[in-house]
Each structure stands twice: as C-alpha cells, then as structure tokens.
C-alpha positions in Angstrom: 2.9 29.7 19.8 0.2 26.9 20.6 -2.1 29.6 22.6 -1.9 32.0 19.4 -5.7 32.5 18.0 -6.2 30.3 14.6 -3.1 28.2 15.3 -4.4 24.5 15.0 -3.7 23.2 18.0 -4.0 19.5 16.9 -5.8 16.6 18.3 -5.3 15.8 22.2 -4.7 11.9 21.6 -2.2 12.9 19.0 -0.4 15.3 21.0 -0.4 13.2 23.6 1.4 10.6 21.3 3.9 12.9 20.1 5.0 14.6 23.5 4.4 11.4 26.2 4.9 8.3 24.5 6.8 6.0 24.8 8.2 8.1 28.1 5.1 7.5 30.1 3.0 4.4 30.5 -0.1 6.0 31.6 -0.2 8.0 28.2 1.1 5.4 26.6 -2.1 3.3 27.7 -4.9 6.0 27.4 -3.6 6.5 23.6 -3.5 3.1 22.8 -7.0 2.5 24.1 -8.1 5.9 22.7 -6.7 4.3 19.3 -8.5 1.3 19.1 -11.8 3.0 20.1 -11.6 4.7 17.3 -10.9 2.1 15.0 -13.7 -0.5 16.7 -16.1 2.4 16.0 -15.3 3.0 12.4 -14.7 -0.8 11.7 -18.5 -0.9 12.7 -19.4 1.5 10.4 -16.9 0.4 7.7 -18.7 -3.0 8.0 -22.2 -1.5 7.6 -21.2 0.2 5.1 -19.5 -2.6 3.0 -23.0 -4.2 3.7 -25.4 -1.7 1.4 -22.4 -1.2 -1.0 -21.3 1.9 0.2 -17.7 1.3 0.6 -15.4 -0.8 -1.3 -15.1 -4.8 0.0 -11.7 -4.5 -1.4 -10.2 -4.5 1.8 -11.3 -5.4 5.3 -12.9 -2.5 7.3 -10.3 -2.8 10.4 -7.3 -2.0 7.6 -9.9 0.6 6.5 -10.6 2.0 9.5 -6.6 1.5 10.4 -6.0 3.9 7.6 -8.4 6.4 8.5 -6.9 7.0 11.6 -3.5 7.7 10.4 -5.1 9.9 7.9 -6.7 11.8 11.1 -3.8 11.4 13.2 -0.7 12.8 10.6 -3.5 15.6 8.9 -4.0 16.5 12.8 0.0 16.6 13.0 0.8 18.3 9.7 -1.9 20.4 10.2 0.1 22.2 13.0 3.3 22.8 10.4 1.1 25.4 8.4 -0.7 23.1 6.0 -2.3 24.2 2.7 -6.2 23.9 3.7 -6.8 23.1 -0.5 -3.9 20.6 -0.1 -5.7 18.6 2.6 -8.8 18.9 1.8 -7.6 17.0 -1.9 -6.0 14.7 0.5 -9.1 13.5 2.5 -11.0 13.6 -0.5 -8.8 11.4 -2.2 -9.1 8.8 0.6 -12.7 8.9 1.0 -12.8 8.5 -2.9 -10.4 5.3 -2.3 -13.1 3.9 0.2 -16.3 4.2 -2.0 -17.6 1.3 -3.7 -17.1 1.1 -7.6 -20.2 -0.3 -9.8 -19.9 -3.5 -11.5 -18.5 -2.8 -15.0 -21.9 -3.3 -17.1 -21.7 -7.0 -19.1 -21.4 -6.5 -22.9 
C-alpha cells in the first residue's frame, strides 16, 4: 500500500501523469509545464556543461536533457514495482557515463 513505510511512493509529477492524464486538462497542463521546467533547467546546465567539456557535444543538450527526464520519470515509475537498488543505480550510472565528454584520441 502507497502509505506503507519504505514503499517508494514515486514522483508527484509522475504520478500525476500516470493517474490524471490525459483525463483532466488541468493535470494534463501542470505536467506538461512541470515537464518542460525541468528540461529548460537541465538544457542550461547541459549547455554549460558542453561548454568547459564536461559533457559530450555529441548530441544537443535539449535531447540530453529530454533523456534525463525519462530516465527520472520511468526510474521514479519502476521504482514503485520493487526495483533492484544495484540494478538502478548501474542504470543511472550508465547514463551519466553516456553524457560525459570523451578525450580526443591522442595523434600518433
């Protein structure tokens, strides 16, 4: 049961998704804003970040960014189902790892 101590109650945006939308406009509205906060934010930071080389230029920070929040959103989702803690932990690691920026192979 969602009141149970310990049981991950997931994110409010998310849950919001999942129970509301598409069935209520309001919702609908406040998640898509909610949404694209978050990914205005992290594009900024993406961008910065792709700036001092910290990130990969690979791809553009709003894909980035567009990424990261299905990462939080379906981690946030599956979380509730019981997930392995080691299992997502390899999983946000292995995104993060995708993001970082990759030296220049040396010249020979």
């Amino acid at each position: 049961m969602i009141s149970d101590v310990g049981v991950p109650h997931g994110c409010l945006v998310g849950n919001t998704t999942a129970e509301l939308v598409p069935l209520d406009s309001e919702a609908s509205e406040l998640v898509t804003r909610s949404y694209g906060r978050f990914v205005d934010i992290v594009t900024d930071a993406l961008r910065r970040a792709q700036a001092t080389g910290e990130v990969t230029d690979n791809a553009r920070p709003e894909a980035q960014a567009q990424l990261l929040l299905y990462i939080v959103q379906g981690l946030s989702l599956v979380s509730r189902a019981g997930l392995d803690r080691t299992a997502a932990l390899t999983a946000i690691d292995t995104a993060i790892d995708a993001l970082r920026a990759r030296p220049a192979p040396a010249e020979g």
